[in-house]
Structures are given as C-alpha cells and as structure tokens.
Backbone bond lengths (Angstrom), bond angles and torsions (degrees), N, CA, C in turn:
res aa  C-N    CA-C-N  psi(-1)  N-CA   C-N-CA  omega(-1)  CA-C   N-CA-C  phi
1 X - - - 1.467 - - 1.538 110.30 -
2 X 1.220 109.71 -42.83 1.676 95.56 -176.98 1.356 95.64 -94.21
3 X 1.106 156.78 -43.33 1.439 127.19 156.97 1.508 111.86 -7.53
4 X 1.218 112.83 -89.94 1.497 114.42 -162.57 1.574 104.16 -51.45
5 X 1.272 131.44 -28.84 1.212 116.46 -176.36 1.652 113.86 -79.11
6 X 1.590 111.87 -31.21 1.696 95.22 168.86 1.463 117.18 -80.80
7 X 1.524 109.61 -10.40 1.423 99.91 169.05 1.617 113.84 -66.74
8 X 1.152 128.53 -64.61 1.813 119.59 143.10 1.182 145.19 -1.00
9 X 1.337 110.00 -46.02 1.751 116.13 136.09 1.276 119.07 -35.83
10 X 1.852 84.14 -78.99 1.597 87.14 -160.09 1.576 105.40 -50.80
11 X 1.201 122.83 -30.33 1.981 106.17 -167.77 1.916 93.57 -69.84
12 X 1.306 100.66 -45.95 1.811 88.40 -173.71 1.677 105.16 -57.67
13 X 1.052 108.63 -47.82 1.909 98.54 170.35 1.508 126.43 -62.79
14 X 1.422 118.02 -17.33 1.445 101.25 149.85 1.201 125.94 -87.38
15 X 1.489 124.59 -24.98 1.525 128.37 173.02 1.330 100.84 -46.64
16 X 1.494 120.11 -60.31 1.634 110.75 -171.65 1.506 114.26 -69.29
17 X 1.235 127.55 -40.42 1.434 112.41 171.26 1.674 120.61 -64.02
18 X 0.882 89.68 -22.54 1.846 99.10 169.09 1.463 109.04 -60.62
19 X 1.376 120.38 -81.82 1.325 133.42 141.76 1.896 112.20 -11.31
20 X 1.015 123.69 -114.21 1.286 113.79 -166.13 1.777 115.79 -40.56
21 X 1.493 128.68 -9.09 1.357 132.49 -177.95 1.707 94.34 -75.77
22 X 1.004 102.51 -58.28 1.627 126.83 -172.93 1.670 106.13 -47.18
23 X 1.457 103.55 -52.78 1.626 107.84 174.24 1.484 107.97 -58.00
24 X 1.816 118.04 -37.77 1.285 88.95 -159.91 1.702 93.95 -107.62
25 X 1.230 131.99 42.97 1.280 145.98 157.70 1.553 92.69 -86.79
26 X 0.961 127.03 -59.27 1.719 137.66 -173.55 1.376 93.89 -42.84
27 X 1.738 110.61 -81.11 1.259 104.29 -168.18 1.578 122.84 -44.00
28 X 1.011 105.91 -51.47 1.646 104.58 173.02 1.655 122.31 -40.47
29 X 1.176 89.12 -53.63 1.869 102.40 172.56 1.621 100.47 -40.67
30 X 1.594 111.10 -54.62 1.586 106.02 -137.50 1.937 76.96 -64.56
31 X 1.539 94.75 -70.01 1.336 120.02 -157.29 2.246 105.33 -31.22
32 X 1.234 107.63 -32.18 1.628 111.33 165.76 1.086 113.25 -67.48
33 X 1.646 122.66 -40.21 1.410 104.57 173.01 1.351 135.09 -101.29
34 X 1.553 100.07 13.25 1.686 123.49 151.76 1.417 101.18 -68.68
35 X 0.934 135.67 -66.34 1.584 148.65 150.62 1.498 93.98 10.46
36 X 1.195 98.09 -81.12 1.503 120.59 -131.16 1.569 100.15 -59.32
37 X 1.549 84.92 -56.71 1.781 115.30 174.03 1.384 100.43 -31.72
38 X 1.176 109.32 -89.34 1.437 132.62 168.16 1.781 108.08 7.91
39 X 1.338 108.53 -78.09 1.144 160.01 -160.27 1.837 105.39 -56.30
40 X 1.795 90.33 -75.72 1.533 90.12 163.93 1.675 126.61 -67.09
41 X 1.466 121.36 -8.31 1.393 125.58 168.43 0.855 127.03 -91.14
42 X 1.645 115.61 -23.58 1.879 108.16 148.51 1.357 103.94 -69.17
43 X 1.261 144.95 -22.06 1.298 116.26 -167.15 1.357 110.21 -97.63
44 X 1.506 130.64 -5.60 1.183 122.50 168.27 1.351 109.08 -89.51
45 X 1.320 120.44 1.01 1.304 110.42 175.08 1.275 109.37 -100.87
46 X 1.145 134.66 12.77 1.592 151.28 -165.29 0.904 85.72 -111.00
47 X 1.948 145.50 -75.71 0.776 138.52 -148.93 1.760 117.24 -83.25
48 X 1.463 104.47 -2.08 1.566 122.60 172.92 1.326 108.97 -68.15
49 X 1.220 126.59 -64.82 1.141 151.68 -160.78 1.851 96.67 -50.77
C-alpha cells in the first residue's frame, strides 16, 4: 500500500514538472517572438525613414 501511494507522487511530481517545464518552454517561445517582432519593426522603421 504505501508503495503504490509514493509511486503516485512520484507520477503527480512528474506530471507537474512536465507541465510547468512545458509552460516555461512556451514562455520563452512567445517572449522570442515578441523579440523578434519587436526587432524586425524597429528595423523596418529604420530602414523607412
């Protein structure tokens, strides 16, 4: 019985590190192609000018 129950943990403790890794893979994503965005719209406006 307590076997199976710390094995149960452990899967809910990798679900959430899975989970929160994954979120902050996202964030990174978005925030680079806020970046990016960013990035190429000062430079077309550099090259507007």
């Amino acid at each position: 019985m307590q076997s199976i129950f710390s094995f149960m943990l452990e899967v809910i403790h990798l679900k959430t590190v899975l989970v929160s890794s994954y979120k902050n893979n996202l964030l990174i994503e978005v925030t680079l192609i806020k970046t990016e965005y960013t990035y190429n719209k000062s430079d077309s406006d550099i090259s507007f000018r």
